[in-house]
SENUTI-124287 format. One record per atom (N, C-alpha, C, O, CB): residue in one letter; x, y, z. Coordinates in steps of 0.001 Angstrom, whole numbers, plus 500000, padded with zeros to 6 digits. Glycine has a CB too. Example, Ala and Ser with C-alpha at 12.3 -4.5 7.8 and 13.67 -1.06 7.14 Angstrom:
a513190494310507800/a512300495500507800/a513200496700507800/a514236496681508465/a511308495527509046/s512850497750507080/s513670498940507140/s512900500030507870/s513409501138508039/s514084499402505725/
END
This chain:
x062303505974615044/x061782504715615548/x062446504413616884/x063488504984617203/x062018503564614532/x061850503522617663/x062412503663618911/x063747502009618388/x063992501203617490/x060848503496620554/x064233502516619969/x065464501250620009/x065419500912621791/x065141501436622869/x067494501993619345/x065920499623621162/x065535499077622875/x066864498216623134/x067241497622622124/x063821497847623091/x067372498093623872/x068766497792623963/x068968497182625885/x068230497828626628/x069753499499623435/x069606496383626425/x069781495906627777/x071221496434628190/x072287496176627629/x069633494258627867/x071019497165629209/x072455497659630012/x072442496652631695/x071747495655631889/x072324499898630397/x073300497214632594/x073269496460634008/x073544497930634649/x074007498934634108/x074594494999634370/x073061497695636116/x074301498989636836/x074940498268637747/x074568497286638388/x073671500505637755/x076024498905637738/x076951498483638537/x076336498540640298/x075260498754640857/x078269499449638159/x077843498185640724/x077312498279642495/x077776499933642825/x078274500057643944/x078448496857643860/x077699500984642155/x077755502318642501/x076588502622641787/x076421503812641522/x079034503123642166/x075802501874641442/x074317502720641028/x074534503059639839/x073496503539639385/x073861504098641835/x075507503058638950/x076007503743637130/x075294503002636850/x075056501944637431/x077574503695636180/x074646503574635558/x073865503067634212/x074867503069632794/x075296504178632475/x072458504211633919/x075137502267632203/x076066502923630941/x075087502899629649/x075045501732629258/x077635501888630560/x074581503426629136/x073370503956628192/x074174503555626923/x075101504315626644/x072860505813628307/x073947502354626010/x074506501492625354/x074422502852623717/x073561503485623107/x073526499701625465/x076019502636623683/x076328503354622167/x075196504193621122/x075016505274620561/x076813502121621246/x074666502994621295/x073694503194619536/x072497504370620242/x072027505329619630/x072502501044618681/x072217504021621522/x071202504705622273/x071314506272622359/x070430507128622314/x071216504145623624/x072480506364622478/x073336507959622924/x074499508707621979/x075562509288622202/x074266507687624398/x073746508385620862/x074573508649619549/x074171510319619258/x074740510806618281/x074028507449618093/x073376511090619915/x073307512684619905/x073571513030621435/x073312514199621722/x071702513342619333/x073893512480622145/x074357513078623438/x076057512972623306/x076771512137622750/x073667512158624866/x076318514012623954/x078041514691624170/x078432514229626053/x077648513798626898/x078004517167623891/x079754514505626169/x079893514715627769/x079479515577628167/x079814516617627600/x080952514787628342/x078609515686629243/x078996516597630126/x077397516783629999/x076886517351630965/x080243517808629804/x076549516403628984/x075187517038628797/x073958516485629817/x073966515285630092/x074761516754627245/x072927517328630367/x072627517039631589/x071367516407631069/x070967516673629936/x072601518204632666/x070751515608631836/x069582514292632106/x068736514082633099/x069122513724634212/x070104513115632228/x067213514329632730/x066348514493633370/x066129513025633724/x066140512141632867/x065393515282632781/x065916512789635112/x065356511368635574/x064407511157636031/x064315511569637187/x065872510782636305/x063328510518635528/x061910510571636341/x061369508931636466/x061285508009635655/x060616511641635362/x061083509068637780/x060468507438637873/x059015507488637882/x058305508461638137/x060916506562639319/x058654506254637555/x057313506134636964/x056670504844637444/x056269504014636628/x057376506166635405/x056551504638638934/x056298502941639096/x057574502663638821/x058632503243639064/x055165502048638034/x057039500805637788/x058552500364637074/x059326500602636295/x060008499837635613/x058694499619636680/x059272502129636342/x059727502274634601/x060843503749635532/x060750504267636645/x057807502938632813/x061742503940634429/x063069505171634270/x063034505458633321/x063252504653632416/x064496504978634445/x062745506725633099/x062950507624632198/x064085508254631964/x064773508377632978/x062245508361632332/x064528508693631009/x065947509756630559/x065558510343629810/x064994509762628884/x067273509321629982/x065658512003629797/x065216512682628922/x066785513975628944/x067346514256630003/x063448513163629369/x067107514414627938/x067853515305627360/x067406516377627858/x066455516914627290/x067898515298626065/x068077517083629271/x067186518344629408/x067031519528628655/x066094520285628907/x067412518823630393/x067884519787627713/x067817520633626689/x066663520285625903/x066366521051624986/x068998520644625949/x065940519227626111/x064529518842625403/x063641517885625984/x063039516830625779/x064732518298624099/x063947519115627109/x062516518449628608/x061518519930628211/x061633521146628055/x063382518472631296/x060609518940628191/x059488520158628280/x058479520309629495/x057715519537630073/x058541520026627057/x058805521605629622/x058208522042631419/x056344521187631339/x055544521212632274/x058002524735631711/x056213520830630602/x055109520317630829/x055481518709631432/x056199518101630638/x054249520458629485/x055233518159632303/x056331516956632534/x054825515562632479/x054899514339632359/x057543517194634642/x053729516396632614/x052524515399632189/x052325514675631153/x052024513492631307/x051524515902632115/x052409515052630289/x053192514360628427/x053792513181628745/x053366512039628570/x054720515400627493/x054977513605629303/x056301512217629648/x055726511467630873/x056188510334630743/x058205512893630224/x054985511486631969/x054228510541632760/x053251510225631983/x053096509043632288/x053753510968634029/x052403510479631110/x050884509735630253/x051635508781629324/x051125507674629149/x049689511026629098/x053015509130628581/x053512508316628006/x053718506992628482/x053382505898628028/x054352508777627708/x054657507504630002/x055482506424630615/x053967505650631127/x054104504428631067/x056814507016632011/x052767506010631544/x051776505001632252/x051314504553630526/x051859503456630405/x050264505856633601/x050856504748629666/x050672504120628795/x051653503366628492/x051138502275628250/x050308504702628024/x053308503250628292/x053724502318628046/x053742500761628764/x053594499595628399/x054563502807627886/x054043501568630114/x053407500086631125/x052198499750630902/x052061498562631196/x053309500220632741/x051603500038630666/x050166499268630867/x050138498849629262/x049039498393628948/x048596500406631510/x051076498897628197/x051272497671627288/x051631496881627586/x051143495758627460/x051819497626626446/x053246497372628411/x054190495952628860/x053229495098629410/x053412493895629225/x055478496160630084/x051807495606630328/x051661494583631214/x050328493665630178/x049976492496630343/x051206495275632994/x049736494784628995/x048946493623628107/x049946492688627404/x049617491521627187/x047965494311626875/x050804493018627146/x052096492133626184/x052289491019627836/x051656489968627935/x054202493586625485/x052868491319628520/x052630489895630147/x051731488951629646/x052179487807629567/x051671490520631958/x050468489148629252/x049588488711629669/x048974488335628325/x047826487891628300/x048987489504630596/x049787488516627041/x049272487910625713/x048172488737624836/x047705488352623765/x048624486531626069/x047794490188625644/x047155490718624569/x047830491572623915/x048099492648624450/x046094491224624839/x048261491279622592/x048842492043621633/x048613491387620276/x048216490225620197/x050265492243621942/x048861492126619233/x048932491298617892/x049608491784617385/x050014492928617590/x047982491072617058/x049978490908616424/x051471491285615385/x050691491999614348/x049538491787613973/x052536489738614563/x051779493127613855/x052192493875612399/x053244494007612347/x054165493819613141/x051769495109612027/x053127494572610750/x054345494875610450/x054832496447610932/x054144497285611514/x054415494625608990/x056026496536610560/x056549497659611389/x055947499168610439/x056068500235611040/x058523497483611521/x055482499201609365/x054942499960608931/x053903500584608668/x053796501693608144/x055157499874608563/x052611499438609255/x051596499739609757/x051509500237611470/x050743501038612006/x050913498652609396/x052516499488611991/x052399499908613684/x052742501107613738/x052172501675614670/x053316499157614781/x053653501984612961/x053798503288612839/x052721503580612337/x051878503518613231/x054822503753612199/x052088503984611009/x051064504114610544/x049979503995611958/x050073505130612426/x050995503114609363/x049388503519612513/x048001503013613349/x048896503988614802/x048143504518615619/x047632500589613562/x050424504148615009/x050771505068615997/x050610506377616020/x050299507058616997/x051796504982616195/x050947506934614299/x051148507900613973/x048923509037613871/x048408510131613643/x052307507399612457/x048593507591614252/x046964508080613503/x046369508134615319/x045185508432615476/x045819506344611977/x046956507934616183/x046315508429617628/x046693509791618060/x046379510137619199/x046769507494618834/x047565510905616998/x048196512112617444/x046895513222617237/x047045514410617522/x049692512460616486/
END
Protein backbone atom coordinates (compact mmCIF):
# COMPACT_ATOMS: atom_id res chain seq x y z
CA UNK A 1 0.00 0.00 0.00
CA UNK A 2 1.36 3.25 -0.62
CA UNK A 3 2.56 5.81 2.28
CA UNK A 4 2.66 9.40 2.04
CA UNK A 5 4.63 11.21 4.52
CA UNK A 6 5.97 15.37 4.38
CA UNK A 7 9.82 16.03 4.41
CA UNK A 8 11.51 19.87 3.70
CA UNK A 9 14.95 20.39 1.87
CA UNK A 10 17.24 22.13 3.25
CA UNK A 11 19.17 25.27 1.73
CA UNK A 12 21.79 22.64 0.07
CA UNK A 13 19.00 21.11 -1.94
CA UNK A 14 18.97 17.58 0.64
CA UNK A 15 15.79 15.72 0.79
CA UNK A 16 15.72 13.46 4.02
CA UNK A 17 13.22 10.58 2.84
CA UNK A 18 11.29 10.11 6.23
CA UNK A 19 12.15 6.57 8.15
CA UNK A 20 9.06 4.57 7.56
CA UNK A 21 9.48 5.52 3.70
CA UNK A 22 13.09 3.98 3.35
CA UNK A 23 12.79 1.04 5.51
CA UNK A 24 14.40 -1.39 2.43
CA UNK A 25 16.95 1.06 1.33
CA UNK A 26 20.72 0.73 2.88
CA UNK A 27 23.64 3.52 2.51
CA UNK A 28 25.18 4.02 -0.18
CA UNK A 29 22.23 2.54 -2.55
CA UNK A 30 21.76 4.53 -5.75
CA UNK A 31 18.34 6.57 -6.86
CA UNK A 32 16.83 7.24 -9.92
CA UNK A 33 15.37 10.90 -10.16
CA UNK A 34 12.91 11.84 -12.64
CA UNK A 35 10.83 14.98 -12.88
CA UNK A 36 7.52 15.00 -14.11
CA UNK A 37 5.97 18.65 -14.30
CA UNK A 38 5.11 18.92 -10.42
CA UNK A 39 5.88 15.86 -9.33
CA UNK A 40 9.66 13.87 -8.16
CA UNK A 41 10.04 10.70 -8.47
CA UNK A 42 12.56 8.21 -6.55
CA UNK A 43 12.99 5.02 -7.75
CA UNK A 44 15.58 2.25 -6.38
CA UNK A 45 17.80 1.77 -9.33
CA UNK A 46 18.31 -1.75 -8.70
CA UNK A 47 14.45 -1.70 -9.62
CA UNK A 48 14.32 0.87 -12.41
CA UNK A 49 13.08 -0.64 -15.31
CA UNK A 50 14.72 0.43 -18.66
CA UNK A 51 11.35 0.97 -19.79
CA UNK A 52 11.03 4.52 -18.05
CA UNK A 53 7.39 5.10 -19.91
CA UNK A 54 5.54 2.97 -17.12
CA UNK A 55 6.98 5.45 -14.38
CA UNK A 56 6.03 8.79 -16.54
CA UNK A 57 2.15 7.27 -17.40
CA UNK A 58 2.10 6.63 -13.72
CA UNK A 59 3.55 9.94 -12.58
CA UNK A 60 0.95 11.93 -15.37
CA UNK A 61 -1.88 9.84 -14.10
CA UNK A 62 -1.17 10.61 -10.63
CA UNK A 63 -1.27 14.38 -11.22
CA UNK A 64 -4.06 14.56 -13.07
CA UNK A 65 -5.85 12.97 -9.78
CA UNK A 66 -4.13 15.42 -7.54
CA UNK A 67 -5.57 17.97 -9.83
CA UNK A 68 -9.38 16.13 -9.87
CA UNK A 69 -8.96 15.80 -5.93
CA UNK A 70 -8.08 20.28 -6.31
CA UNK A 71 -11.05 20.55 -7.73
CA UNK A 72 -13.52 18.08 -5.69
CA UNK A 73 -13.88 15.28 -8.07
CA UNK A 74 -13.31 12.28 -6.10
CA UNK A 75 -15.38 9.95 -3.89
CA UNK A 76 -14.79 8.19 -0.85
CA UNK A 77 -14.18 4.28 -0.18
CA UNK A 78 -13.03 2.26 1.83
CA UNK A 79 -9.50 1.24 1.62
CA UNK A 80 -10.40 -2.19 0.48
CA UNK A 81 -12.43 -1.59 -2.24
CA UNK A 82 -10.00 1.30 -3.60
CA UNK A 83 -7.49 -1.49 -3.84
CA UNK A 84 -9.93 -3.89 -5.16
CA UNK A 85 -11.37 -1.20 -8.18
CA UNK A 86 -7.10 -0.42 -8.43
CA UNK A 87 -6.14 -3.78 -8.59
CA UNK A 88 -9.10 -4.45 -11.51
CA UNK A 89 -7.47 -1.60 -14.11
CA UNK A 90 -4.16 -4.07 -14.46
Amino acid sequence: MSQIDITKMSSKGQVVIPAELRRDMREGDKIVVIRNNDQIILKKADKFDKNIEEDLEVARRAENAWKEIGAGKFKRMSPDKFLKEIRSLK
